[in-house]
Jmol script that loads the backbone (N, CA, C; Angstrom):
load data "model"
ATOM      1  N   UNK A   1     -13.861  75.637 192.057  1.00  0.00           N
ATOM      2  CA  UNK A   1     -12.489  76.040 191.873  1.00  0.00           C
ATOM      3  C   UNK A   1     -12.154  77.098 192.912  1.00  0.00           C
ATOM      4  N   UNK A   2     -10.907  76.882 193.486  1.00  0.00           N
ATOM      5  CA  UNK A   2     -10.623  77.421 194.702  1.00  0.00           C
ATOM      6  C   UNK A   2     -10.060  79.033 193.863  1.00  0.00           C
ATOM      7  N   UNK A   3      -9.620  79.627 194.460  1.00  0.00           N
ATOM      8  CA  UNK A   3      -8.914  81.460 193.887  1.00  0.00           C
ATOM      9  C   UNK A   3      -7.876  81.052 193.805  1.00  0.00           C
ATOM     10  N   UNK A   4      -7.420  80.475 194.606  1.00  0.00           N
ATOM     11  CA  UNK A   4      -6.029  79.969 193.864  1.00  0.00           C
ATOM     12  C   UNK A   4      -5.539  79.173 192.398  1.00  0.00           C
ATOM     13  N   UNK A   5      -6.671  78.541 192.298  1.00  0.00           N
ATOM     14  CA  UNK A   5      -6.763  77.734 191.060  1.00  0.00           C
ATOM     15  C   UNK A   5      -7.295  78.244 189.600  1.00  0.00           C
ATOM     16  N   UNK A   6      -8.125  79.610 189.998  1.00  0.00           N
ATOM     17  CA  UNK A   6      -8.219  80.155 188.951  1.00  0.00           C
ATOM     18  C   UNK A   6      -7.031  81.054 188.837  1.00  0.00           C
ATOM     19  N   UNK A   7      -6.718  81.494 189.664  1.00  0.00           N
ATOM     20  CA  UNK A   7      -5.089  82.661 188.912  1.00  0.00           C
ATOM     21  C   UNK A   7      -4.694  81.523 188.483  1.00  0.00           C
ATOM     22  N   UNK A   8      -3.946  81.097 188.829  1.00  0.00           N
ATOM     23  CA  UNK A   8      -3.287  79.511 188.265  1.00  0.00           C
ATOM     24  C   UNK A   8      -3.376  79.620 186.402  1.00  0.00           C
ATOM     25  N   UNK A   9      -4.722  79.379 186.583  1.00  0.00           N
ATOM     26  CA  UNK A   9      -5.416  79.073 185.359  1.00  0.00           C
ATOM     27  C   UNK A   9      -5.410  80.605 184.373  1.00  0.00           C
ATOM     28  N   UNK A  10      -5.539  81.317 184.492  1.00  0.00           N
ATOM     29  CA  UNK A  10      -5.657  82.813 184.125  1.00  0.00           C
ATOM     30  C   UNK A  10      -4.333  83.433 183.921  1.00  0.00           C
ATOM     31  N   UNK A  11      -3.271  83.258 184.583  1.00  0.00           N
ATOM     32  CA  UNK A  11      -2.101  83.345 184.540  1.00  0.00           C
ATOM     33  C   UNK A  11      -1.462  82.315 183.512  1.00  0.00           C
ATOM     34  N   UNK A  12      -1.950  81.543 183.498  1.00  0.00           N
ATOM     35  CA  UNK A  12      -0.723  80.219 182.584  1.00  0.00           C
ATOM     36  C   UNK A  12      -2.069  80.271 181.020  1.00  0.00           C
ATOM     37  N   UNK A  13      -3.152  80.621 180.684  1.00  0.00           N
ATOM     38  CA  UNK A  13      -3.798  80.728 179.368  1.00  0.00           C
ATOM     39  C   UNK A  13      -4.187  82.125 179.092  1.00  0.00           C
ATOM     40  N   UNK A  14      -3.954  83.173 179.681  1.00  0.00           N
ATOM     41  CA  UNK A  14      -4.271  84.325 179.326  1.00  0.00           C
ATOM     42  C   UNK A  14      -3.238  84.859 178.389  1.00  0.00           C
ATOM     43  N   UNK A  15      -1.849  84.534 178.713  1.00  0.00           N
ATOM     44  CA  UNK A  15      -0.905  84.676 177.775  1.00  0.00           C
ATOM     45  C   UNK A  15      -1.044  84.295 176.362  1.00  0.00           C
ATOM     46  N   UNK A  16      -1.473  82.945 176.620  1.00  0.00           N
ATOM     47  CA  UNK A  16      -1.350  81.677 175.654  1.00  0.00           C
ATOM     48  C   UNK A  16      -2.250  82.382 174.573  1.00  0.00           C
ATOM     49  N   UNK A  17      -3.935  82.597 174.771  1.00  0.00           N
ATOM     50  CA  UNK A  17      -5.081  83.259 173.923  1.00  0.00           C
ATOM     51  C   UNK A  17      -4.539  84.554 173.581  1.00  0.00           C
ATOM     52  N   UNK A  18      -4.011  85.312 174.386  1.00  0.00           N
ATOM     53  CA  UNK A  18      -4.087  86.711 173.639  1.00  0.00           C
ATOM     54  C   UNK A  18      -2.489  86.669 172.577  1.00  0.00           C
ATOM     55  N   UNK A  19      -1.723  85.733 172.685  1.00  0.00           N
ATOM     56  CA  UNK A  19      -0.583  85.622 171.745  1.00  0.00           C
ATOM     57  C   UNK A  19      -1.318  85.094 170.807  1.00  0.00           C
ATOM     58  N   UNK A  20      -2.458  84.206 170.751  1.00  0.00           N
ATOM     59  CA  UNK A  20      -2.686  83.505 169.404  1.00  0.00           C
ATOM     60  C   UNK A  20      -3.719  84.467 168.503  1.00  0.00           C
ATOM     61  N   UNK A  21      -4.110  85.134 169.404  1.00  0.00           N
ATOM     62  CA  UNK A  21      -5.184  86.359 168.716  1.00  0.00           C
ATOM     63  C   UNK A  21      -4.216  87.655 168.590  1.00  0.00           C
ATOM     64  N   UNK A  22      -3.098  87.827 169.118  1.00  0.00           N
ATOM     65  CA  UNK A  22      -2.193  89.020 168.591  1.00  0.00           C
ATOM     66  C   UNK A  22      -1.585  88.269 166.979  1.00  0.00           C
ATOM     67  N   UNK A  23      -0.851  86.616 167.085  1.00  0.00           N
ATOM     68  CA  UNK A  23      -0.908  86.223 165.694  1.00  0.00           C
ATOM     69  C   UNK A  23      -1.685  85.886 164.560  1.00  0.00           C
ATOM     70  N   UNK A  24      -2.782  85.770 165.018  1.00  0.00           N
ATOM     71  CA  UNK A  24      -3.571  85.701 163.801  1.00  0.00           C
ATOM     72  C   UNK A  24      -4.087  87.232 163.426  1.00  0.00           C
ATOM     73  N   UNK A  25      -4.240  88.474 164.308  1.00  0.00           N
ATOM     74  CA  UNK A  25      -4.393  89.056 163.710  1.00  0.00           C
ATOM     75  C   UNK A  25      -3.116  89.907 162.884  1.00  0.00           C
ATOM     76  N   UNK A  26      -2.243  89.941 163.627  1.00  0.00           N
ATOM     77  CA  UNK A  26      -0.801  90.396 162.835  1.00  0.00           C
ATOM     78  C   UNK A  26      -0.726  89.739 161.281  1.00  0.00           C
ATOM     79  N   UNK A  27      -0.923  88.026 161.085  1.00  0.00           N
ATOM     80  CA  UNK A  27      -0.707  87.144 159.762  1.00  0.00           C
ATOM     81  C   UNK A  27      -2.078  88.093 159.027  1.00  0.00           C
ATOM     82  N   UNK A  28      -2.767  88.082 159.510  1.00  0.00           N
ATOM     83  CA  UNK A  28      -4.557  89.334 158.400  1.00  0.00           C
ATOM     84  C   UNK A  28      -4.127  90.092 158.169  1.00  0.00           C
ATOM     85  N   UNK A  29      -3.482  91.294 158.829  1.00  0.00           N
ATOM     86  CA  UNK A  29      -3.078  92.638 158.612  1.00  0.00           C
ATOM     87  C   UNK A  29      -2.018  92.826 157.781  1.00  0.00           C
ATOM     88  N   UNK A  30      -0.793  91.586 158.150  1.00  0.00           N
ATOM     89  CA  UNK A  30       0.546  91.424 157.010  1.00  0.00           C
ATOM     90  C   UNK A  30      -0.069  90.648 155.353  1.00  0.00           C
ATOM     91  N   UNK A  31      -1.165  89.958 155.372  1.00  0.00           N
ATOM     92  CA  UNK A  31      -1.737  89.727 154.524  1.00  0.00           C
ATOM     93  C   UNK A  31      -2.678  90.107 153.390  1.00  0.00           C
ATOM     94  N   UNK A  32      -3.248  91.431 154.422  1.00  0.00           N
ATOM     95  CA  UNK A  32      -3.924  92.183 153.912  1.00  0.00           C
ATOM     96  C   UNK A  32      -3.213  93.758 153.535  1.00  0.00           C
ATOM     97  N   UNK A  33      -2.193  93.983 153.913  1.00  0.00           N
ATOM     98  CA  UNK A  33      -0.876  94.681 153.171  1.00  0.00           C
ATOM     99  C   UNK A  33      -0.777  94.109 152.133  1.00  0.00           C
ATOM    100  N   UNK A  34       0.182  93.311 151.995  1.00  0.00           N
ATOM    101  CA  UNK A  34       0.331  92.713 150.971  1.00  0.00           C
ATOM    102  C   UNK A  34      -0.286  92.394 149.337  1.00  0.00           C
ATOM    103  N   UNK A  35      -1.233  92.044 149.622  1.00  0.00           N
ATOM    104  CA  UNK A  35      -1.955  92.236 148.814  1.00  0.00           C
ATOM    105  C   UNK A  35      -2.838  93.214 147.885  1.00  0.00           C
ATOM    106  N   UNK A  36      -2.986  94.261 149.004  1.00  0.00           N
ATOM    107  CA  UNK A  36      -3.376  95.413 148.515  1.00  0.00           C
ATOM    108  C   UNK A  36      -1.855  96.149 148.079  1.00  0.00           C
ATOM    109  N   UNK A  37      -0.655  95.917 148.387  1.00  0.00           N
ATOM    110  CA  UNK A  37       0.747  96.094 148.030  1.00  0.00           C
ATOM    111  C   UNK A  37       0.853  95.941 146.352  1.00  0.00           C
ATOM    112  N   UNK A  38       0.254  94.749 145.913  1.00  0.00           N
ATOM    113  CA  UNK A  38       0.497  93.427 144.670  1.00  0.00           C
ATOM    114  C   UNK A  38      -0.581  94.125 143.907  1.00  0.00           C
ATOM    115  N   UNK A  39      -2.099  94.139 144.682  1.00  0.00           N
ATOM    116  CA  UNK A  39      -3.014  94.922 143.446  1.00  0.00           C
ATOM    117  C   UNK A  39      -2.337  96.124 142.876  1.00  0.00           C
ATOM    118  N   UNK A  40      -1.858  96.890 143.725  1.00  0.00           N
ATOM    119  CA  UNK A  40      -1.612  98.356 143.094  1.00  0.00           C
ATOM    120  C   UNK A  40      -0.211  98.001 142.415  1.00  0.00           C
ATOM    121  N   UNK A  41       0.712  97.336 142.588  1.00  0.00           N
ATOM    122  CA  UNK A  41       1.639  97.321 141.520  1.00  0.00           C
ATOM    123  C   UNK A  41       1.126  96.476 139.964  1.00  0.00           C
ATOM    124  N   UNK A  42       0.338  95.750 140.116  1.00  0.00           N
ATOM    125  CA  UNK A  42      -0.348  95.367 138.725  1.00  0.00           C
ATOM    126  C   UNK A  42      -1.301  96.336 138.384  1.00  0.00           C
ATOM    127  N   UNK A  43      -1.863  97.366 138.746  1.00  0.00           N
ATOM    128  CA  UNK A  43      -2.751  98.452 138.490  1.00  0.00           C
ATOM    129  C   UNK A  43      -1.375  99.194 137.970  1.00  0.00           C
ATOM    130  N   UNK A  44      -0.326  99.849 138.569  1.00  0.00           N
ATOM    131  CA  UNK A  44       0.592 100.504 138.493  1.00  0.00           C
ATOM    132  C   UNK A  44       1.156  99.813 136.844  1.00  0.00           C
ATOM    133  N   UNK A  45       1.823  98.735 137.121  1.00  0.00           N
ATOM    134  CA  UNK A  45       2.656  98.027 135.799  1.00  0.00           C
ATOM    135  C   UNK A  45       1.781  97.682 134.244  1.00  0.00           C
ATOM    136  N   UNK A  46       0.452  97.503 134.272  1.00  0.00           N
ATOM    137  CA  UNK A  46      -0.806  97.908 133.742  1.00  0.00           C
ATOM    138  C   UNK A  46      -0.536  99.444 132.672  1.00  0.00           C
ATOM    139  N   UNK A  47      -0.998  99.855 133.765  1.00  0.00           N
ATOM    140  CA  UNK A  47      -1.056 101.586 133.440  1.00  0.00           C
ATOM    141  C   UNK A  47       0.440 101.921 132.354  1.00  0.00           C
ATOM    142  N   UNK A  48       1.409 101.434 133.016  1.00  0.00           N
ATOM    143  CA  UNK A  48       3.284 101.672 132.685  1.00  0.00           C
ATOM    144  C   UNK A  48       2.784 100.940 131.042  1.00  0.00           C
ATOM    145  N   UNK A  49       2.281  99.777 131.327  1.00  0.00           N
ATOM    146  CA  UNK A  49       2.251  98.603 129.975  1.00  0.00           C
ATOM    147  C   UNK A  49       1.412  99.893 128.748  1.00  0.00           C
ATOM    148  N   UNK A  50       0.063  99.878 128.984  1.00  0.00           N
ATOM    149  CA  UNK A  50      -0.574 101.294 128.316  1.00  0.00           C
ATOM    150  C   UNK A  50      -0.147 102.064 127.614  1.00  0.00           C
ATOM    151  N   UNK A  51       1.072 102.873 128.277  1.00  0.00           N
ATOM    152  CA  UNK A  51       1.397 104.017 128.338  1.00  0.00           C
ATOM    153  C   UNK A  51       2.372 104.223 127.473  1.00  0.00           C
ATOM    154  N   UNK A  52       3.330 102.631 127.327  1.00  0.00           N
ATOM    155  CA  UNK A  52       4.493 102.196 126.506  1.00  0.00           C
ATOM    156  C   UNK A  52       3.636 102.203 125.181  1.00  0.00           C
ATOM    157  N   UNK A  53       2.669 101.334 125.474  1.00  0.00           N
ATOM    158  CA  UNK A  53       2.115 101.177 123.899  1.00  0.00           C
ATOM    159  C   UNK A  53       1.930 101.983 122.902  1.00  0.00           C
ATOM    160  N   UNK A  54       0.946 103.171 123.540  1.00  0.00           N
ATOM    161  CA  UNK A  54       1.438 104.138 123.252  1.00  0.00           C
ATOM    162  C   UNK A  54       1.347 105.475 122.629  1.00  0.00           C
ATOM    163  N   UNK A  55       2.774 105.287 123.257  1.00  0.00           N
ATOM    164  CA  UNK A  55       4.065 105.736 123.342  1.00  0.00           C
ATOM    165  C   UNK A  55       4.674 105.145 122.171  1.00  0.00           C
ATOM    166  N   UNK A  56       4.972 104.095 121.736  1.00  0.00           N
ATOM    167  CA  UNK A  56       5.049 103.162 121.067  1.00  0.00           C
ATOM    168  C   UNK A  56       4.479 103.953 119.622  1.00  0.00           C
ATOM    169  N   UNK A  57       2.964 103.225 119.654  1.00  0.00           N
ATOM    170  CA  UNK A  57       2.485 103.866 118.551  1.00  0.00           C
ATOM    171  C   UNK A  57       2.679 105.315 118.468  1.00  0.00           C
ATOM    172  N   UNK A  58       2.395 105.989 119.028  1.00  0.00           N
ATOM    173  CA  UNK A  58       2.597 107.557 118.525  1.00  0.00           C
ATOM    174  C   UNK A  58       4.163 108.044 117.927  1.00  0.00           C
ATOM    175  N   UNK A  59       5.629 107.256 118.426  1.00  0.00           N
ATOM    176  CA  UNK A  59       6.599 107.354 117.788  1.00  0.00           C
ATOM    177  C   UNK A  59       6.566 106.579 116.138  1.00  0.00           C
ATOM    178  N   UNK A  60       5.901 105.373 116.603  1.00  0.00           N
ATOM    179  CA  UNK A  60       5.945 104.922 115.166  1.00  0.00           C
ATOM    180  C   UNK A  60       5.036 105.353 114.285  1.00  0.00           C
ATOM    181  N   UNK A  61       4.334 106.135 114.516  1.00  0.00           N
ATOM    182  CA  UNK A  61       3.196 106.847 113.707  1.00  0.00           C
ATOM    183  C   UNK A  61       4.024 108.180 112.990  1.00  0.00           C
ATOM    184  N   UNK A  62       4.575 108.913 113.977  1.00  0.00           N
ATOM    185  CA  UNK A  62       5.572 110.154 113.167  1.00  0.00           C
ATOM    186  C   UNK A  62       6.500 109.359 112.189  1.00  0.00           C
ATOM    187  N   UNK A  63       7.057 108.236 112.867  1.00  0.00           N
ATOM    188  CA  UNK A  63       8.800 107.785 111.805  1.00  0.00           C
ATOM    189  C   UNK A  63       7.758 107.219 110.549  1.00  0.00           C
ATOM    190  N   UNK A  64       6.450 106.662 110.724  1.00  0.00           N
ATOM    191  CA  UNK A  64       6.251 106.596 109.271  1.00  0.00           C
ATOM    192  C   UNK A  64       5.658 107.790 108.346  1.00  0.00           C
ATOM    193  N   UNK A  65       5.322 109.171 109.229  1.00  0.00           N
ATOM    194  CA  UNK A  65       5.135 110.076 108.435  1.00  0.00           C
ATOM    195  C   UNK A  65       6.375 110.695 108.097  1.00  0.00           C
ATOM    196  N   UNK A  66       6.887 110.852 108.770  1.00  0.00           N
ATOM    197  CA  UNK A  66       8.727 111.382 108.716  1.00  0.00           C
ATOM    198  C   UNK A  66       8.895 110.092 107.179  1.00  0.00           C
ATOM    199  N   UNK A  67       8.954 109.194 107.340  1.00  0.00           N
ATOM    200  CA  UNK A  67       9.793 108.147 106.068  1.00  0.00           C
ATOM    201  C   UNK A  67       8.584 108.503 105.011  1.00  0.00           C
ATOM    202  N   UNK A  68       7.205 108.450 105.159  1.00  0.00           N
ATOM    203  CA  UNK A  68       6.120 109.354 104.075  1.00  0.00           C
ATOM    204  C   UNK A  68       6.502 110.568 103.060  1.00  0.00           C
ATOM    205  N   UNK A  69       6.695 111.233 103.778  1.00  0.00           N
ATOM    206  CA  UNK A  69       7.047 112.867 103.203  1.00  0.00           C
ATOM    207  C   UNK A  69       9.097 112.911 102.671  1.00  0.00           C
ATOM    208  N   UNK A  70       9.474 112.330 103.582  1.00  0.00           N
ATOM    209  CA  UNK A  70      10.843 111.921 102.857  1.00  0.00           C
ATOM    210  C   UNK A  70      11.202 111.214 101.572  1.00  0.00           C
ATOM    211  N   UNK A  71      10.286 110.133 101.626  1.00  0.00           N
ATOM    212  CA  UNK A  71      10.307 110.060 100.141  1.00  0.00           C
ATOM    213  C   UNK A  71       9.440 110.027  99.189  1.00  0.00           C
ATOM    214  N   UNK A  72       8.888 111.470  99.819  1.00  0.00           N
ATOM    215  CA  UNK A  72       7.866 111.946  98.587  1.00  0.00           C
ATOM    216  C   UNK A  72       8.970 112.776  98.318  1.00  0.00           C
ATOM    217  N   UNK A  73       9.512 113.880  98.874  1.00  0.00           N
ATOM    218  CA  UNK A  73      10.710 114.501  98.817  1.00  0.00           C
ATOM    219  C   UNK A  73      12.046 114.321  97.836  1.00  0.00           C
ATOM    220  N   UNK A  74      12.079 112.662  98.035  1.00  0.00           N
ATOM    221  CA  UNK A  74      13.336 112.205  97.120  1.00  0.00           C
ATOM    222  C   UNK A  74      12.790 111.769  96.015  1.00  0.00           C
ATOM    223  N   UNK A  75      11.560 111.429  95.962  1.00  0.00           N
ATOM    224  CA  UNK A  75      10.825 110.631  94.516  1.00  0.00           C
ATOM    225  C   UNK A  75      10.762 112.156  93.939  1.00  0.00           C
ATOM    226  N   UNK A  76      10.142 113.018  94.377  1.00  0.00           N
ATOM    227  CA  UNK A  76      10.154 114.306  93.581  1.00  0.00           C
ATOM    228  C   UNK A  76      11.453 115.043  92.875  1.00  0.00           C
ATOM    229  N   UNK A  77      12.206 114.651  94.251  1.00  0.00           N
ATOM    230  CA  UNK A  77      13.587 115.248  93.906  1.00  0.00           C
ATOM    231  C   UNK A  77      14.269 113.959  92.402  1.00  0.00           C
ATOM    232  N   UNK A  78      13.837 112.610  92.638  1.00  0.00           N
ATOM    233  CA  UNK A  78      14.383 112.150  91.526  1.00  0.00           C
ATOM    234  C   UNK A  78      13.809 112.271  90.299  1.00  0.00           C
ATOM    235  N   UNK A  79      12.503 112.353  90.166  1.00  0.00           N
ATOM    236  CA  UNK A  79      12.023 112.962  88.963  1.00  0.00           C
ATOM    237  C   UNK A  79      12.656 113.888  88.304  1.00  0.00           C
ATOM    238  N   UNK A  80      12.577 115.164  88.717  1.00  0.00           N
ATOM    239  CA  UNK A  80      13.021 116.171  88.318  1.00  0.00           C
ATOM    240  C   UNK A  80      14.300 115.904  87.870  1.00  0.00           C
ATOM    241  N   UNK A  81      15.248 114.986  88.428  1.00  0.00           N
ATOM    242  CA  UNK A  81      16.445 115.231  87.893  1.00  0.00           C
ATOM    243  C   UNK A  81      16.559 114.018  86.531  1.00  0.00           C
ATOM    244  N   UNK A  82      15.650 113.317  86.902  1.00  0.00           N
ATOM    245  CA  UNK A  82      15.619 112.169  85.236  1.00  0.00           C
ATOM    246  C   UNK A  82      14.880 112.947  84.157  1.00  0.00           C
ATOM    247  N   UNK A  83      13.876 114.042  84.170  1.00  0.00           N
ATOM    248  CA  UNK A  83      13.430 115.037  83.452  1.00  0.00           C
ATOM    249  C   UNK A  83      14.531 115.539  82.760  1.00  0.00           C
ATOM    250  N   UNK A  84      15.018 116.220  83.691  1.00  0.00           N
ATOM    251  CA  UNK A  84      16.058 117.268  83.380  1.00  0.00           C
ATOM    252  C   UNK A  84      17.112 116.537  82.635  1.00  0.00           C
ATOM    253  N   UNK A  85      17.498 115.380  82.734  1.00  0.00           N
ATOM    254  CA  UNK A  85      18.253 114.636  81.945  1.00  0.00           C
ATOM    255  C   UNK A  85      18.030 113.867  80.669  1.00  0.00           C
ATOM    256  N   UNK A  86      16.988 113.767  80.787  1.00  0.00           N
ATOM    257  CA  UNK A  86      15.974 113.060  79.687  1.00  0.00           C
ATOM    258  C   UNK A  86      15.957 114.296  78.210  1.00  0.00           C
ATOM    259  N   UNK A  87      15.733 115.741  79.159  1.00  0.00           N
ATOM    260  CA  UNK A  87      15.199 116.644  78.366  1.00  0.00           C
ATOM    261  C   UNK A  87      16.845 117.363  77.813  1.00  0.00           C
ATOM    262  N   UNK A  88      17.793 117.595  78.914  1.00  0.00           N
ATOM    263  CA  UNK A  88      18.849 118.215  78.647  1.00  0.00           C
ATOM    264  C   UNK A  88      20.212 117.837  78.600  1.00  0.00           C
ATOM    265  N   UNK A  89      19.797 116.300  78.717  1.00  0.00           N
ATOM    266  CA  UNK A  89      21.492 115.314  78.505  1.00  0.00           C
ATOM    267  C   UNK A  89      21.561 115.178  79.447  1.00  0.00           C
ATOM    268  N   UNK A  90      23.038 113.802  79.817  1.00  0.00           N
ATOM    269  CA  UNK A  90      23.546 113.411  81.136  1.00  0.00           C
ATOM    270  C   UNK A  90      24.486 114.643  81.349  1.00  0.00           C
ATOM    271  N   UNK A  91      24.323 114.987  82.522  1.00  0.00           N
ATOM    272  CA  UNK A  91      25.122 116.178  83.077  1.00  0.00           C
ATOM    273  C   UNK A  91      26.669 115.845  83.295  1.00  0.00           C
TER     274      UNK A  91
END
end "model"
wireframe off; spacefill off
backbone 0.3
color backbone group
C-alpha cells in the first residue's frame, strides 16, 4: 500500500470507528445512568411506602386509644347517670 492509500484509508475509517466507539460508549453510560436513576427511585418509593405504613399504623393506633378511653369516659359517664336515676328518679 502506497502513503497515499493509507491516508485514504485512515482518513475515510478513522472517523467511522471512533464514532461507533464514541456511540456505544455514550448508549453504556446513558444506560448505566439510568438505571442506577430507577434503582434509587424504587429504593427511594420503598422507603416513602414504609414510612406511610407506618405512619399509618401509629395514627391508627392513637384514634383507637383516643375512641378506647372515650368511651370508657362515656360508659362511665352513662352509668353514673342511670344510677343516679335508678336511685333518685327521672330528673
Amino acid at each position: 500500500m502506497s502513503n497515499d492509500a493509507k491516508k485514504r484509508w485512515a482518513d475515510g475509517l478513522l472517523p467511522v470507528v471512533l464514532g461507533g466507539i464514541l456511540a456505544i460508549g455514550a448508549s453504556y453510560f446513558t444506560t448505566k445512568f439510568q438505571m442506577s436513576s430507577q434503582f434509587h427511585l424504587q429504593k427511594v418509593e420503598a422507603q416513602c411506602a414504609v414510612f406511610a405504613r407506618l405512619m399509618g399504623r401509629k395514627i391508627i393506633t392513637t384514634q383507637l386509644y383516643v375512641s378506647r378511653y372515650e368511651a370508657l369516659i362515656f360508659s362511665d359517664y352513662h352509668e353514673e347517670r342511670w344510677k343516679r336515676w335508678c336511685t333518685e328518679g327521672f330528673p
